[in-house]
FIRO-681519 format. One record per residue: residue in one letter; z, x, y of N, C-alpha, C, CB in turn. Coordinates in steps of 0.05 Angstrom, whole numbers, plus 5000, padded with zeros to 4 digits. Glycine has a CB too. Example, Ala and Ser with C-alpha at 12.3 -4.5 7.8 and 13.67 -1.06 7.14 Angstrom:
! residues 2
A515652644886515652464910515652644934518152264911
S514252574955514352734979515752585001511452824988
! end
This chain:
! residues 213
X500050174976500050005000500050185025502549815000
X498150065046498550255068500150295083497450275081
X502450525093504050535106503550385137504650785104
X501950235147501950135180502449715163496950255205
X502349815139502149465136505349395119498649335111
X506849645119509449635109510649425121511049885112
X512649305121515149155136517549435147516948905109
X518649335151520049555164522649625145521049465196
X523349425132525149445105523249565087526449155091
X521449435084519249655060519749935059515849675069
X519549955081518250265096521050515084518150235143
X522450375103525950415087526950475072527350295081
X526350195045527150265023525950385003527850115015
X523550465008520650555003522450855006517650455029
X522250995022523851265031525451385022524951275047
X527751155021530351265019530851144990532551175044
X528451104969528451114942528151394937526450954930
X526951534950526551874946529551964950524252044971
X529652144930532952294929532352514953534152484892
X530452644953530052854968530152784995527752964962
X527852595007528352465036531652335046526052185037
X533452195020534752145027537552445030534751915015
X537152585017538152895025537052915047537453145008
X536152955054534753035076534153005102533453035073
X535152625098534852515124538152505128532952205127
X540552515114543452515120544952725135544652505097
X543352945120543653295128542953255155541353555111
X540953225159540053235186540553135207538553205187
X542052825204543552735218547152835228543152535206
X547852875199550753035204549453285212553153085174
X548053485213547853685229546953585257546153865217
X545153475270545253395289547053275307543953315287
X549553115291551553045302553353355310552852835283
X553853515292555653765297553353955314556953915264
X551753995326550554045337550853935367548854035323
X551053735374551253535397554053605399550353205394
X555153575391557953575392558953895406559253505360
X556954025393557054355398555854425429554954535372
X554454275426552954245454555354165476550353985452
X556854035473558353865499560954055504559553485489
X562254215483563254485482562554665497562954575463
X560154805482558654985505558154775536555055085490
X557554675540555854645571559554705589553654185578
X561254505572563954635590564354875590566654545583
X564455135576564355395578562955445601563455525556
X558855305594557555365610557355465646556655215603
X559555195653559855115676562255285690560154825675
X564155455674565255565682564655825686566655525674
X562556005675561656205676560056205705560356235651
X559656495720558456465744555856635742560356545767
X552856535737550356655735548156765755549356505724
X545956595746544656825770543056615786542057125757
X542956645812541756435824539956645832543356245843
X536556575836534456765844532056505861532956965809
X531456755877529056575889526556485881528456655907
X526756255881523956065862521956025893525455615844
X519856085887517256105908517055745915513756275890
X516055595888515155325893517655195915514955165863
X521055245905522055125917523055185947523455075902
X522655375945523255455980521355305998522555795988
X518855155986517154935992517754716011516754835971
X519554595999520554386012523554296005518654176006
X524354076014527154066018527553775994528154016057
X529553805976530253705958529253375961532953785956
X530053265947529652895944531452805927526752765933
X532652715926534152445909532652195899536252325927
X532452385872530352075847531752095826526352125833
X534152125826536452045811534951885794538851905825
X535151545804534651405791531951385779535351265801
X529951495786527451495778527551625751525651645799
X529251895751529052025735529751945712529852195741
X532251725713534151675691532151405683537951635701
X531051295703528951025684527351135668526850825702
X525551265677523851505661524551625631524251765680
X527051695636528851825611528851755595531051845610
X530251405604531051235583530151055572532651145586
X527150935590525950795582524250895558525050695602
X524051185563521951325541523351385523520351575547
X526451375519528451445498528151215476531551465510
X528050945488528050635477525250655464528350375503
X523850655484519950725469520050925449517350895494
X521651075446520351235426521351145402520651525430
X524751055404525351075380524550775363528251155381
X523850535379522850295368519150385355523050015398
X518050615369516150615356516250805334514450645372
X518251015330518351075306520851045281517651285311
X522750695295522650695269521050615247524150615266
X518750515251517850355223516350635203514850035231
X516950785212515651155209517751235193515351405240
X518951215181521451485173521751775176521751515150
X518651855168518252105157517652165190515652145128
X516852075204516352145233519052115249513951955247
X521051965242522751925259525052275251524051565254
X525052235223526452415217525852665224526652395196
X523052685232522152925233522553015270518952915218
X522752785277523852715304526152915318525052445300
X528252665290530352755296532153065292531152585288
X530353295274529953555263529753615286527853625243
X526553535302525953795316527653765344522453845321
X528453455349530953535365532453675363532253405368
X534253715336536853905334536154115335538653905312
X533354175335532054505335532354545365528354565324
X530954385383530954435408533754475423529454235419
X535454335404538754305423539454615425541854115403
X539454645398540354965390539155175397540355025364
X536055205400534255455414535955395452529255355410
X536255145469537555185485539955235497537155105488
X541355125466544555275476544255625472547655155450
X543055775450542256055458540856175477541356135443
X539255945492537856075511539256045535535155985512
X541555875542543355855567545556105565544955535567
X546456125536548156395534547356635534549556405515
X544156605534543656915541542356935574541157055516
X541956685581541556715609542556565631539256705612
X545356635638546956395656546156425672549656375662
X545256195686544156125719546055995736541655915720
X545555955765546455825779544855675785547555915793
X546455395802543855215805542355305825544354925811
X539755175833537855275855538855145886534455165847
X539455385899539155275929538655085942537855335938
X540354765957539554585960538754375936538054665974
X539954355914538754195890541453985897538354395853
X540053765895541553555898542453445862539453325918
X545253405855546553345836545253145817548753275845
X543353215789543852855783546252855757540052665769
X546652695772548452455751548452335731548752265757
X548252385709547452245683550252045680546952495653
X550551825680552151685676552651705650551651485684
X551251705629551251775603552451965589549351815597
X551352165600553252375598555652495602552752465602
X557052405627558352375638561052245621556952275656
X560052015612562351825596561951865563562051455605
X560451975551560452075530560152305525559451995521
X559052525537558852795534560352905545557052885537
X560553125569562653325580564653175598561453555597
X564052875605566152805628565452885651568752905626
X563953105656563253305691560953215684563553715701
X560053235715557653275731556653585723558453225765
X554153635711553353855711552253995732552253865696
X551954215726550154385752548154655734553254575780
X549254705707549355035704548154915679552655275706
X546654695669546254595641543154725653546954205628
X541754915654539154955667537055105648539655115694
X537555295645535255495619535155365595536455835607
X533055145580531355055596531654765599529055135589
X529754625609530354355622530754155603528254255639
X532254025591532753905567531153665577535953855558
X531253555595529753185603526453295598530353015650
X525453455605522353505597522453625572520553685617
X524253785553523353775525524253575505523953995515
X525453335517525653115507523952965502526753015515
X522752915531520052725530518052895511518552675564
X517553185519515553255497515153225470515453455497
X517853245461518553125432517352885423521253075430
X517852705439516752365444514052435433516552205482
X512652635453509052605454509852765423506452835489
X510052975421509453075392509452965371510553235386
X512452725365511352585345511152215343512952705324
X510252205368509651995369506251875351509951985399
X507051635336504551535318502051445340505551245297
X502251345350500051215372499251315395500751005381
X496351345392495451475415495951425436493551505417
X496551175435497251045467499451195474498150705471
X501451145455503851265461504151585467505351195441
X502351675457502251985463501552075488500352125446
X499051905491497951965518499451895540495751855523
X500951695536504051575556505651745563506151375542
X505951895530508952075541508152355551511552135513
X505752425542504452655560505352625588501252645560
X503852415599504052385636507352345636501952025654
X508552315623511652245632512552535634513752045609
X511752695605512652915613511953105633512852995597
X509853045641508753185674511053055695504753055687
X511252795696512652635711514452755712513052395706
X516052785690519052805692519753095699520552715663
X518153315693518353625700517353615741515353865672
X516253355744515453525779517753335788511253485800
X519453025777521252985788523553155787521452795785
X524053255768526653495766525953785792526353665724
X523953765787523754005814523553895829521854195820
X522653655847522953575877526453455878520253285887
X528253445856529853415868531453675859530553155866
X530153875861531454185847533754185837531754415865
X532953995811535153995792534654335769534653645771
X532854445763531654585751529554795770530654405734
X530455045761527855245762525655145756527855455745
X522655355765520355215762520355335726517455315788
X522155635730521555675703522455485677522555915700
X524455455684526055225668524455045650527455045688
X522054925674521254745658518054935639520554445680
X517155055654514855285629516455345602514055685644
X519455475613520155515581520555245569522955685576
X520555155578521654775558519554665539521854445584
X516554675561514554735546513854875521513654815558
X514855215533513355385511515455405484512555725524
X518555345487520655345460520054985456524955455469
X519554825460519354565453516654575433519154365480
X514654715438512554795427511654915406511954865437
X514155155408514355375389516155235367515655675402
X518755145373520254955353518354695338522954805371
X517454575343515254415330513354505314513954315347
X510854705328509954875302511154995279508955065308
X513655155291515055275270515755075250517355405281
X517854865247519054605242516654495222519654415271
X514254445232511754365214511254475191509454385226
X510354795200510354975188512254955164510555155203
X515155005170516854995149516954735129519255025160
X516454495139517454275124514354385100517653885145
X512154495108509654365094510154625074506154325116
X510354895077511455085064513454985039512755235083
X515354815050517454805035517854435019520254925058
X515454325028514854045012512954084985513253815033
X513653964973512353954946510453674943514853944922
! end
């Protein structure tokens, strides 16, 4: 039967009849949980440590903006979109949810080997979200590299529908030039977000197809 004409319980129980997927999709979740969790640890260290603040060319440009809210509709609306379109996917969601915990972790090593300060004039955002479930603070120093644009990229990478791909593409342009007009983020910040969001995904592919039978 073809997987687009599954039910969504089909699809499911279809899956998680495999012993292996269901190893596989549990692991990955309890690691992703102790991972997140690891994450909200570090960023409080993060914020106490004092890094390097350097001069960014683009932003000496112009003078900050407040799209707070733009940013966080953006966020979340593509957070909801993604995950209603891949649950009826398993094998895509799971694979989802992998190359997230890859991306969490290549950025908590990449903030401890390169503490920043925030950029000059960067107006605060606010994740309400975060805020009441993650560190409690307002961040400033969560920066090398931009977690909100290798989120959305994630979206485009394994999103099933072209529509949807091509959607979260422009979001993730969107969401990397709203983080810089309100210099939440280096310009570099967001190139590396790109190029480890990129590199973790090939790699991640690579391995599952190596190591699937």
């Amino acid at each position: 039967m073809n997987e687009e004409r599954l039910t969504l319980g089909q699809a499911w129980r279809n899956q998680l009849s495999d012993r292996r997927f269901r190893i596989d999709f549990f692991i990955s979740v309890f690691f992703l949980a102790v991972i997140l969790f690891g994450l909200t640890r570090f960023l409080n260290y993060a914020e106490q440590r004092n890094g390097v603040q350097f001069s960014d060319p683009l932003l000496e440009l112009f003078t900050a903006m407040d799209l707070t809210w733009i940013i966080f509709a953006v966020i979340y609306i593509s957070l909801i979109s993604a995950i209603f379109s891949l649950i009826p996917h398993p094998k895509e969601l799971l694979f989802a949810l992998q190359l997230y915990t890859a991306m969490v972790l290549v950025r908590i090593f990449a903030m401890y080997l390169l503490p920043l300060n925030p950029p000059e004039g960067m107006i605060i955002l606010q994740d309400p979200f975060v805020e009441v479930f993650g560190t409690g603070k307002t961040l400033t120093k969560d920066l090398f590299f931009s977690g909100h644009t290798a989120s959305i990229l994630i979206f485009f990478f394994t999103a099933k529908n072209r529509i949807f791909k091509s959607i979260f593409l422009l979001l993730s342009v969107l969401i990397a030039v709203l983080v810089i007009l309100q210099k939440v983020h280096y310009t570099i910040d967001i190139y590396a977000a790109v190029f480890f969001t990129t590199a973790c995904c090939f790699l991640l592919k690579n391995i599952k197809e190596r190591y699937t039978i």
